[in-house]
Each structure stands twice: as structure tokens, then as C-alpha cells.
LOKE-159510 format. One line per field, with one value per residue (C-alpha): x, y, z; residue number from 1. Coordinates in Angstrom, 2 decimals, padded with zeros to 5 digits, always signed. Layout:
N
xx = [X;...]
yy = [Y;...]
zz = [Z;...]
pos = [NUM;...]
This chain:
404
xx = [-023.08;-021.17;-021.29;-017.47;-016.03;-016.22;-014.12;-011.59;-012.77;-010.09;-009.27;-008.48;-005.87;-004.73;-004.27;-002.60;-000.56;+000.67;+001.03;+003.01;+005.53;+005.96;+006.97;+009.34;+011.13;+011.03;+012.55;+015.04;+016.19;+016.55;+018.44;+020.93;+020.93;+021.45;+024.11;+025.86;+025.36;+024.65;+028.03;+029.40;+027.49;+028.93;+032.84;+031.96;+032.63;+036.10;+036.36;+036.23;+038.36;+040.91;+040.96;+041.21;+037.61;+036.50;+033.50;+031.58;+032.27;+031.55;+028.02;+027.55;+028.25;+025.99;+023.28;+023.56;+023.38;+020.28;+019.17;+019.89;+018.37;+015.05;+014.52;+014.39;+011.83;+009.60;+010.55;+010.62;+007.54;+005.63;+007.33;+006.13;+002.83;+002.20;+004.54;+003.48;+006.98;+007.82;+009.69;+012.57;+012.73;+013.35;+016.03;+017.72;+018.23;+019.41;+021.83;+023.14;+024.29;+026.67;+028.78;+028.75;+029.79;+032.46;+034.04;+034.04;+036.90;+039.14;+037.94;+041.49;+040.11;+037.11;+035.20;+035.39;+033.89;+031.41;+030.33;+029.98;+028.14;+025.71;+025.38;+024.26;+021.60;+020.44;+020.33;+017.40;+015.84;+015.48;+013.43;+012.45;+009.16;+008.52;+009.40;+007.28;+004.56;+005.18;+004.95;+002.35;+000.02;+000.88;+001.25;-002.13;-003.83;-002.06;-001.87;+000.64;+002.47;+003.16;+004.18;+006.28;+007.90;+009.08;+010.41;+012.39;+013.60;+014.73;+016.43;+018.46;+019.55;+020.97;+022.20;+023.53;+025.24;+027.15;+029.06;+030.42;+031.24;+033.36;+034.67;+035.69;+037.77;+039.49;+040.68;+041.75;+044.36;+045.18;+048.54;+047.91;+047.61;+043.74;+042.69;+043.71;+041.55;+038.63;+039.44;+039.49;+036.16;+034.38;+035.91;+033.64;+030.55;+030.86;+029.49;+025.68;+025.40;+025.27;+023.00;+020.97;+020.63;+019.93;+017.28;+015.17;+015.34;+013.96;+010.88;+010.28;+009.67;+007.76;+005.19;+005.03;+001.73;+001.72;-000.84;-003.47;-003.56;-004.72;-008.35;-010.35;-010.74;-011.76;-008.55;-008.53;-006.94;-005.43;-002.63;-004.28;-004.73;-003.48;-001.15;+000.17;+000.88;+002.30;+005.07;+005.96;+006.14;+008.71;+010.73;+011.10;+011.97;+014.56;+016.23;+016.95;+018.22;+022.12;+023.17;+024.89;+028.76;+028.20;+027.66;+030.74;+032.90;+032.21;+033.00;+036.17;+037.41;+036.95;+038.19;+035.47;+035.16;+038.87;+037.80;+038.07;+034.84;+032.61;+031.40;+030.12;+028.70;+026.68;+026.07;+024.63;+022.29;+021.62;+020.01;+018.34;+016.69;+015.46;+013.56;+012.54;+010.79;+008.82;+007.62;+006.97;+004.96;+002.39;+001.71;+001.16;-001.28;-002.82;-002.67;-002.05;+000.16;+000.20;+002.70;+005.44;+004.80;+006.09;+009.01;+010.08;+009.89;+012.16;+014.11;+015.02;+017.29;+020.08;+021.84;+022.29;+024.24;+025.76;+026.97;+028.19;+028.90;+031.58;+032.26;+031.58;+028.45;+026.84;+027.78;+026.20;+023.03;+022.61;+023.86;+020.77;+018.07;+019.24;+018.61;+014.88;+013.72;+015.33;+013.33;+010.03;+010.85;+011.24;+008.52;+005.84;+006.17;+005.51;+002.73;+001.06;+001.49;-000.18;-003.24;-003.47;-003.56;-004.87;-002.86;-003.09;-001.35;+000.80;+003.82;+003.69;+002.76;+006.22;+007.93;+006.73;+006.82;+010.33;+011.53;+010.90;+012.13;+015.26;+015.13;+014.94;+017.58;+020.42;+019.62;+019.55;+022.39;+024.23;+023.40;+023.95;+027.48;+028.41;+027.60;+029.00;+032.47;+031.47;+029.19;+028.32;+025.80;+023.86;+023.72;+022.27;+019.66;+018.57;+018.59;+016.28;+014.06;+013.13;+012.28;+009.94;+008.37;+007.13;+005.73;+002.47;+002.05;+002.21;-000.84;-002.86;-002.31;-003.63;-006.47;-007.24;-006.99;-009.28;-012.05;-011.93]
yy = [+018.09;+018.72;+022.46;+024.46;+024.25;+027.75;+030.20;+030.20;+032.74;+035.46;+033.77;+030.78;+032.66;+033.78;+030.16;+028.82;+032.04;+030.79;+027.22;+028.21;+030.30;+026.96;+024.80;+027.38;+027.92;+024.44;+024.10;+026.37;+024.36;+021.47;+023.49;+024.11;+020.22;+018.69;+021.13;+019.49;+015.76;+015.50;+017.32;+014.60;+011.58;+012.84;+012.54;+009.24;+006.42;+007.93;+008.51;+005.23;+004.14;+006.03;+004.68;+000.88;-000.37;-002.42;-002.33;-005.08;-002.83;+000.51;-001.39;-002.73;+000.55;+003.11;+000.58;-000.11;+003.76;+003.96;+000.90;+002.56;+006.22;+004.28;+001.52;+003.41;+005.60;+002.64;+004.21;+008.06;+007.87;+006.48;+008.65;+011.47;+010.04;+009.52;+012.95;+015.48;+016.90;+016.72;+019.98;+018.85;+015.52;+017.90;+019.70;+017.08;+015.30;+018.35;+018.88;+015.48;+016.71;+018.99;+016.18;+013.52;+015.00;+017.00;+014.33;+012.49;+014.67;+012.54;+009.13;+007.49;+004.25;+003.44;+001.61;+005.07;+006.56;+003.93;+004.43;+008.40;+007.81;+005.66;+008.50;+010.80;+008.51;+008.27;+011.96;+011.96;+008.91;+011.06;+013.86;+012.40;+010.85;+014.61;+016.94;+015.03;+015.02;+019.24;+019.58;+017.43;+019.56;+022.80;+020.38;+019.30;+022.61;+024.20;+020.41;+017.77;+016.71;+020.72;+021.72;+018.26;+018.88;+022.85;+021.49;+018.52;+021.11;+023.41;+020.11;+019.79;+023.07;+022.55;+019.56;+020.70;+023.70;+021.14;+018.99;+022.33;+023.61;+020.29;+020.89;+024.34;+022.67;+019.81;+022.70;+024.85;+022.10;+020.79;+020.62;+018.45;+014.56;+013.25;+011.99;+015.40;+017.13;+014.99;+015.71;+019.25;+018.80;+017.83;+020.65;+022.77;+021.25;+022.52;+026.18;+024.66;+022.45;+025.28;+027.04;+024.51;+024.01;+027.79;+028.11;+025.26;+026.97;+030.13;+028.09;+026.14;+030.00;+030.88;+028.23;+026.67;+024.49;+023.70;+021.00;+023.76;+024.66;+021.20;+021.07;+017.80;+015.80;+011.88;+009.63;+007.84;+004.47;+003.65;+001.10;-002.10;-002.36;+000.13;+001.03;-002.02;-003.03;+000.71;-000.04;-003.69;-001.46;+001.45;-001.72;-003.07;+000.44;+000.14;-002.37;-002.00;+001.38;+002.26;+004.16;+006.91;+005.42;+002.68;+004.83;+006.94;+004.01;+002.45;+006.19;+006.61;+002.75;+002.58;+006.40;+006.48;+010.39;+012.27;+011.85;+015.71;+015.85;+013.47;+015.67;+018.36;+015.27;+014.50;+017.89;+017.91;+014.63;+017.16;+019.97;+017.49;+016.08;+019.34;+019.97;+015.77;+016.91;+019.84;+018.29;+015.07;+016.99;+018.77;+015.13;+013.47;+016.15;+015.88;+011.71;+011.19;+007.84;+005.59;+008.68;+006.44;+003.48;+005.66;+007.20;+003.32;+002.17;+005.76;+004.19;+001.33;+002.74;+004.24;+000.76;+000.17;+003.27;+003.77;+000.64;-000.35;+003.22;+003.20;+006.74;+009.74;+011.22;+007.83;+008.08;+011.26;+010.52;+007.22;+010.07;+012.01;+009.12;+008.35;+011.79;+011.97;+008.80;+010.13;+013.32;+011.15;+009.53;+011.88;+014.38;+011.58;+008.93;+011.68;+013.42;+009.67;+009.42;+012.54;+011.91;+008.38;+008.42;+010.34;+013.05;+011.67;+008.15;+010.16;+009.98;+006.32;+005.97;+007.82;+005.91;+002.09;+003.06;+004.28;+001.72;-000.56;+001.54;+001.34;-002.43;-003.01;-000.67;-002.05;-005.71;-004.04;-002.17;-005.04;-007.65;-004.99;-004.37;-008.11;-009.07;-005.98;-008.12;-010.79;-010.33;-006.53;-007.42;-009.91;-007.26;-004.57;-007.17;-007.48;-004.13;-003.74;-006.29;-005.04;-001.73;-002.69;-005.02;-002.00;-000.06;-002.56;-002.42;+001.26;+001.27;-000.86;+000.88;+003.93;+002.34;+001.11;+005.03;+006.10;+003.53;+005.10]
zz = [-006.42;-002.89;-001.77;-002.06;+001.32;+002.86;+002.62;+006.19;+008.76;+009.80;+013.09;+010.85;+008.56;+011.85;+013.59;+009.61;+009.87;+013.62;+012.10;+009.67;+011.31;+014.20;+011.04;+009.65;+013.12;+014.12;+010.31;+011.35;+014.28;+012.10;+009.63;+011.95;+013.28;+010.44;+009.30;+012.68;+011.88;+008.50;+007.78;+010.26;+007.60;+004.83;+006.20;+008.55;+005.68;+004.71;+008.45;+009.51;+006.63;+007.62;+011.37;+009.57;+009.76;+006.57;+004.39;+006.42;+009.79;+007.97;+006.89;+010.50;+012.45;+009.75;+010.70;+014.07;+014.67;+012.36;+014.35;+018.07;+016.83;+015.29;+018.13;+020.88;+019.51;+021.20;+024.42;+023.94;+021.86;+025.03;+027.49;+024.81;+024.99;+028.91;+030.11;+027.55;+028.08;+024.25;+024.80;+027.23;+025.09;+022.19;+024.05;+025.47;+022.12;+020.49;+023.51;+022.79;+019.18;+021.06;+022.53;+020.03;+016.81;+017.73;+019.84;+016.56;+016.07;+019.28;+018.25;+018.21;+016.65;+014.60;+017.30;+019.96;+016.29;+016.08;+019.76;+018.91;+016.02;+018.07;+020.56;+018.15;+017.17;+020.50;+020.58;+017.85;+019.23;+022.04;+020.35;+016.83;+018.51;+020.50;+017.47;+014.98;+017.14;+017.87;+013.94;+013.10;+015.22;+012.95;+010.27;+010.41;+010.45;+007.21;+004.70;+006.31;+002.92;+002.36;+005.52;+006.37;+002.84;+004.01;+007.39;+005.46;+003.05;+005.48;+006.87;+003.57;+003.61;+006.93;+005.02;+002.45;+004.30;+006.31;+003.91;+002.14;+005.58;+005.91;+002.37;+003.40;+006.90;+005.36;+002.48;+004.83;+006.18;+003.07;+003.79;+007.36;+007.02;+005.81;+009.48;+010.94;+008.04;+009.12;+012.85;+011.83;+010.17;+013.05;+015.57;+012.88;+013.15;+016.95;+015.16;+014.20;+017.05;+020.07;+017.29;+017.36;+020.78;+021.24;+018.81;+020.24;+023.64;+021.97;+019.97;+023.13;+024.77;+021.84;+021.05;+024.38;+023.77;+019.98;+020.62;+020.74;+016.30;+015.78;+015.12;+016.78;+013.25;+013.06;+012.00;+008.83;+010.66;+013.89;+015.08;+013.31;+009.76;+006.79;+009.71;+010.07;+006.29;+005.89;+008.52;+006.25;+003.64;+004.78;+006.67;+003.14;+001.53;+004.64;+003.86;+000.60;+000.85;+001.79;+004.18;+002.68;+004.44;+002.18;-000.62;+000.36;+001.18;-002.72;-004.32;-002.13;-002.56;-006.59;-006.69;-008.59;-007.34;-005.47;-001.90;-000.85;-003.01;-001.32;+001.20;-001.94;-003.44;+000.01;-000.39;-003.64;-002.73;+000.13;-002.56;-004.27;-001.59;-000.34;-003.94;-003.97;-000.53;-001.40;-004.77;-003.03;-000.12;-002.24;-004.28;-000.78;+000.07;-003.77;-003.73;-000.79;+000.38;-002.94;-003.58;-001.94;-004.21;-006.99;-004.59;-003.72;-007.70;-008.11;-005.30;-006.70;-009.47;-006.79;-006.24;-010.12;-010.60;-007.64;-006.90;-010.55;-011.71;-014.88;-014.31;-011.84;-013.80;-013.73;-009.38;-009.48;-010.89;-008.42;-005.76;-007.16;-007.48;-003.62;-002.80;-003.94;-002.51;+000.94;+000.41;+000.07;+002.72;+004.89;+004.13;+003.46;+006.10;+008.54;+006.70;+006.32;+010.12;+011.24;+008.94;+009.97;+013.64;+016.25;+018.17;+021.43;+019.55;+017.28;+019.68;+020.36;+016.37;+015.69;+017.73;+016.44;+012.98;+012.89;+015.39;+013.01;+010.17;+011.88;+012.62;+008.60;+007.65;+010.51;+008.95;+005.32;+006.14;+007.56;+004.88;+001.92;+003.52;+003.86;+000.01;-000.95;-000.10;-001.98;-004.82;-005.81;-008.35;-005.58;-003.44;-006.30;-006.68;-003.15;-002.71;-005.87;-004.66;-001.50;-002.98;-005.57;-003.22;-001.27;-003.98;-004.31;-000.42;+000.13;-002.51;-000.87;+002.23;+000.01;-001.00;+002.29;+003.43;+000.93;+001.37;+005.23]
pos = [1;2;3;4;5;6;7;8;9;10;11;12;13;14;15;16;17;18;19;20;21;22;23;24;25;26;27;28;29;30;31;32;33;34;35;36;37;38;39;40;41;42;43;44;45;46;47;48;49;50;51;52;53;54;55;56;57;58;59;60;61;62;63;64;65;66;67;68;69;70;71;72;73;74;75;76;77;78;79;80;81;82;83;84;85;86;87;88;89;90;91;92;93;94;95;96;97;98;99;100;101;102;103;104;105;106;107;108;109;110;111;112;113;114;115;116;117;118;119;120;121;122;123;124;125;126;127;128;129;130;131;132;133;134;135;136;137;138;139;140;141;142;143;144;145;146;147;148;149;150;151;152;153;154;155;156;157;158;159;160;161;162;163;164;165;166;167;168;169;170;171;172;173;174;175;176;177;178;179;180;181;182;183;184;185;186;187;188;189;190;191;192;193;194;195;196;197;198;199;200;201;202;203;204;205;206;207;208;209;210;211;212;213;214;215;216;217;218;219;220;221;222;223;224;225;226;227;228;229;230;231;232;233;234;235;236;237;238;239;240;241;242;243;244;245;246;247;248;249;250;251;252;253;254;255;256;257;258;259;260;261;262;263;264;265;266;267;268;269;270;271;272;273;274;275;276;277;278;279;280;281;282;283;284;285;286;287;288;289;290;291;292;293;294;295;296;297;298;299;300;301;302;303;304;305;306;307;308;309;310;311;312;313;314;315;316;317;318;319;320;321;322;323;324;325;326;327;328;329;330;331;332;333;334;335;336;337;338;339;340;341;342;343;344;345;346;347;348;349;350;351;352;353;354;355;356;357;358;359;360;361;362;363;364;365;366;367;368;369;370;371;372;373;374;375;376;377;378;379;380;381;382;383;384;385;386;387;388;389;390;391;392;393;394;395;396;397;398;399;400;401;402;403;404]
């Protein structure tokens, strides 16, 4: 029978306590981010309607900015890696935000919108690599899936807040044409981002070496191996999953849903991935990663009933299903990271993994968008496909882990 594990000494309560507060401010700055861009997401499929794009484009742009924000990961996560200077990366993505989603609001075509859209991406390629590294040091000390899941639902708030502050701007000009509404919109979202940007600069002051909570541990795999077959298996999770312009563009084209309410039904996918990632967190830490071969089979349903919804209950529910596979997503694939690979790696482990996350949604996105045009139900069944062919992978990768 294996002895209990003893009980934590007080300096230990006192490191977990530090840990803790790191991932709730550094959840606080990413409350207030994705209040700024994910409040742009939810209005940017309309958006580009509006300035004439078409579905294919719409498909094309959503993933070519997923694409830019998750390839060049490759690079910041090395610079991460070799500079240490995660901290000014972190900044000067955030700072980014500032100039590329309210300029949305001047795009006079859909291309300039496009272009601004890509921007922002590059502003959290910049720091993605950095700021998952900064948290998976606290993370690591206090149970990665739990304290990944907090930061992702503090994300959601920020996430939720933003659509509804976007519902509140295109109300209050009601009586202006739709594409000044949306312009509008996006002057708004100017509010969050110099929060943002302000509240990084004070965590950056106040936990200036986060690296130091993480305890020397042995890692459970390294670049070759489960890591390998884990990265197949998020790239095919990728690219069956729709951007959420793709998602907006269906609801607003079949009016299957009045178009002033698609940015409270982002919202609402918003809330429920918030709850999808705390719920999701605590099973990672309990089962650790075969947890996302149930969150891909969950996945899977989204494209049925968004995509060939008969009514707007049956698109909110495939609004909902979306929602809690991105909350999986989100709060596990970082979790696995940070348990599978050492610190001094995790940066340049950030960076591969989600530069090719990236790669397979822009060529999901892409394809998804182009048979949307010509056969709907062909393109629910790729996108089913490709999700369910993940699920077995992520549990071998599991297994794998465990036999470490």
C-alpha cells in the first residue's frame, strides 16, 4: 500500500497561494483581451458581409487569421525560449490589440478588414507562446487542468462581456445604417483594449519572474512520441471545427436568428464555454488527456445542428455544443502541454503545437467554407469526420502518458 502524500508545508500554501493569485491576474488581463477581440469575432462574419465579401472569402479570411496568429507561434515560441523576455512579448502583443480592432471600425472594404483581422492575430502570435509559458509555471504548482480551466474561464467572461457590449453599441444607433452600427461597435471595443494593455503592465511589475513557483519535476514526454501523435490529433480536431464567422455567416444568411442578436448568441457560446472550461479542467487533472477524446466525440455534434438547423433553438444548441468543445480546447491542450514537456521546451512546445493547430484549422476553415457553397451536408460530414478521427488518437496519446 503507497504511503498518503504529506501534508504541504506552510511555505508551500504560501508559494500555491502566490500561484494562484498570478493565474487569477493574468486571468484578468485576458478578461479584458478577449472582451476587445472576441467582441470584434462575434460582429466580423456580418461585418464582412456587409462590406460584400462572400461565404468562400468569409471562410478564407477567419482562417487565414487563425492560420497567421497560430504559425508564427514557430517563431515567438523560440525567441521565448532563447530571450527569456516573455514579458515584453506579452506586452507587445497585447499592445497590438489596441490598433487592430478598433481600426476594424475604418475598414472601407472587406479586404482592409481582412488585413486587420490578420493583425490582430499576429498580436497573439506574438504573446500566446510567452503567456502560456508565464501560466504554466503557476499552473504547474497548484494542478494544470484547474488552474488552465480558471484562466480560460476568466477568458469567457471577458468573452462574453464583449459581444453584449457590442449588442449594447449597435442598439444605441439603431436608427444609423447596419455598417455604421458595426463601425460603431468597434470604436467600443477601444474601452477593454487600453485596459488590457494597462493591466499587463501592472502584473509584469508584480510577478516579475514567474518561472521561480515551478518546482524541478521529471516530464512525462518530450518533442518525439505521445507529443507528436497529440499534435495529429488537435490538427484533426482543427480542421473540422468552424470558425465561429462561418457559424455567424450561416445564422445571418438563412435568418435563421435577426442579426442584431448574433453577437448575444456569441455571447451565450461565450458563458458556456467558460463553465465547459472549468468542468473540463478538473477532469483533465482527474483523467488526465484521454479527456479530449470525449471533448472531440462532444465536438462532433456542432456541425449537424448548426449547419442544418430547422429552427433557432436547434442553432442554439449547435451554438452550445461549439461552445464546450472550444472550452476543452482551450483549457486542456495547454494543461496537456505543461505536464508533457519540460519548462525550459515549454515555449518552443507552445509554439509548434499551435502552429500547427493553426495550419489545420486555415485548411479546415478554407475547405469547410468552399463546400459550404456547394454541398452543406458534404461539408457536415467532413467536418464530422475529422473530429471523431481524433478522439481514438488523443487516447492513445493518454495511454502513452500513463505508461510514462
Amino acid at each position: 500500500m503507497s504511503s498518503p502524500a504529506p501534508a504541504a508545508t506552510d511555505d508551500e500554501k504560501r508559494v500555491r497561494k502566490i500561484a494562484g493569485a498570478f493565474v487569477l491576474m493574468m486571468g484578468t488581463v485576458s478578461l479584458f483581451g478577449d472582451m476587445t477581440y472576441e467582441g470584434a469575432r462575434s460582429l466580423t462574419g456580418p461585418y464582412f458581409q456587409l462590406l460584400g465579401a462572400s461565404a468562400a472569402a468569409v471562410g478564407f479570411a477567419a482562417g487565414l487569421g487563425e492560420f497567421v496568429g497560430y504559425a508564427l507561434r514557430l517563431v515567438t515560441g523560440w525567441i521565448g525560449e532563447k530571450t527569456h523576455a516573455y514579458w515584453a512579448l506579452v506586452v507587445t502583443g497585447y499592445a497590438i490589440n489596441l490598433v487592430a480592432v478598433p481600426g476594424l471600425a475604418f475598414a472601407g472594404n472587406w479586404q482592409a478588414a481582412v488585413a486587420l483581422l490578420v493583425l490582430e492575430r499576429l498580436g497573439k502570435a506574438i504573446r500566446s507562446p510567452a503567456r502560456s509559458t508565464l501560466v504554466s509555471y503557476a499552473a504547474n504548482r497548484a494542478g494544470a487542468g484547474k488552474m488552465f480551466g480558471i484562466e480560460e474561464a476568466m477568458d469567457q467572461i471577458g468573452a462574453v462581456a464583449g459581444p453584449l457590449l457590442c449588442t449594447l453599441a449597435i442598439a444605441m444607433a439603431s436608427d444609423q445604417p447596419a455598417l455604421t452600427q458595426y463601425q460603431d461597435a468597434f470604436k467600443w471595443l477601444a474601452g477593454p483594449a487600453i485596459a488590457t494593455l494597462a493591466l499587463v503592465l501592472l502584473a509584469r511589475g508584480k510577478f516579475p519572474k514567474p518561472e521561480t513557483l515551478e518546482q524541478p519535476r521529471p516530464p512525462l514526454a518530450s518533442f518525439g512520441g505521445g507529443f507528436a501523435l497529440y499534435a495529429v490529433a488537435a490538427g484533426l480536431l482543427a480542421f473540422g471545427f468552424s470558425d465561429w464567422a462561418l457559424v455567424a455567416f450561416h445564422a445571418a444568411k438563412t435568418s435563421a436568428i435577426d442579426v442584431k442578436w448574433l453577437p448575444a448568441l456569441y455571447s451565450f457560446a461565450m458563458g458556456v464555454d467558460a463553465a465547459a472550461a472549468l468542468v473540463f479542467g478538473r477532469l483533465f487533472d482527474r483523467f488526465g488527456i484521454g479527456t479530449l477524446g470525449v471533448a472531440a466525440l462532444v465536438s462532433a455534434g456542432f456541425a449537424p445542428l448548426v449547419f442544418l438547423a430547422p429552427n433557432a433553438w436547434v442553432l442554439l444548441l449547435g451554438a452550445a455544443v461549439w461552445a464546450v468543445s472550444m472550452g476543452a480546447q482551450e483549457s486542456i491542450f495547454k494543461a496537456a502541454i505543461a505536464v508533457l514537456v519540460p519548462k525550459e521546451q515549454r515555449s518552443r512546445a507552445y509554439g509548434i503545437f499551435f502552429a500547427l493547430f493553426g495550419l489545420t484549422w486555415w485548411l479546415g476553415s478554407t475547405a469547410l467554407g468552399y463546400l459550404y457553397q456547394r454541398s452543406l451536408g458534404t461539408m457536415v460530414i467532413v467536418s464530422v469526420a475529422a473530429q471523431v478521427a481524433a478522439a481514438p488518437l488523443f487516447w492513445i496519446v493518454a495511454r502513452k502518458a500513463r505508461s510514462a
